[in-house]
N, C-alpha and C positions, 0 to 999 in steps of 0.2 A: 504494500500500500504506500502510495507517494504522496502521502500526507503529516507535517510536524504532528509532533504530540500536542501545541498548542492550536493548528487548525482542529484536532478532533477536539479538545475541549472546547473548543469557543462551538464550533458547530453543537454537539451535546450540546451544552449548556441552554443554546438560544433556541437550540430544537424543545427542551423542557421547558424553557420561560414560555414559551408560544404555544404551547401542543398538550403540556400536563406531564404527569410523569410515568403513563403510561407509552409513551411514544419510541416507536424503535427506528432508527434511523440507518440506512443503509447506503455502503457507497458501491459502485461500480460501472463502467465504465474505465477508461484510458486509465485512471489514475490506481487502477486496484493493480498496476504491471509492472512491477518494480520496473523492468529496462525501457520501456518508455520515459518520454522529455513531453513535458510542455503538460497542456490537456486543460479543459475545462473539470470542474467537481461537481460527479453526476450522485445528485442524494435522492435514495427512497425513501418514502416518509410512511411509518405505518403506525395507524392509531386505533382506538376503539372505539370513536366515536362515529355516528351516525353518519355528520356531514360537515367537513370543513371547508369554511369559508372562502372565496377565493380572495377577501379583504385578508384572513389570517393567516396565507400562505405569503400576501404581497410581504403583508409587514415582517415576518419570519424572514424573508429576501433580502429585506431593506437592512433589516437590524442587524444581519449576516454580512453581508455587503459593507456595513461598515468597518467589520472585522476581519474579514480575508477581503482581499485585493483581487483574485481571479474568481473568472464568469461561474457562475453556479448557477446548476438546469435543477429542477426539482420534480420529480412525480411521484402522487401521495395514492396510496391503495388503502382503504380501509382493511381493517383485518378480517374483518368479517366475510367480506370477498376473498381473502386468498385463502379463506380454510380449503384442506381438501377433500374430494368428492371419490 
């Protein structure tokens, strides 16, 4: 994973201030490839709720944004949708 110990804590962190403390957040994409360079930070976001906002995803982005410097893409699955069948 090509990511500092302090991007995964600031990410955590602003994933629980925004999401609760049930939320589990996931990376992948370019940057889960140790020999890869460069790369956008692709996060899954998985909760228990019903139905999250697309105001509570912006602000999660913004407040993110202020604390990592590179593009972060975001798609949120509830969990209740990825159980399996």
């Amino acid at each position: 994973m090509r990511l500092s110990e302090k991007q995964i804590e600031v990410i955590r962190n602003t994933a629980f201030n925004h999401f609760g403390d049930d939320v589990h957040v996931f990376l992948f994409g370019s940057r889960t490839d140790p020999y890869k360079k460069g790369g956008d930070i692709d996060l899954l976001i998985r909760t228990q709720k019903e139905k999250m906002h697309l105001k509570q995803k912006l602000l999660f982005l913004v407040d993110l944004k202020k604390l990592v410097t590179t593009f972060i893409s975001l798609i949120q699955k509830l969990k209740k949708i990825l159980q399996s069948f």
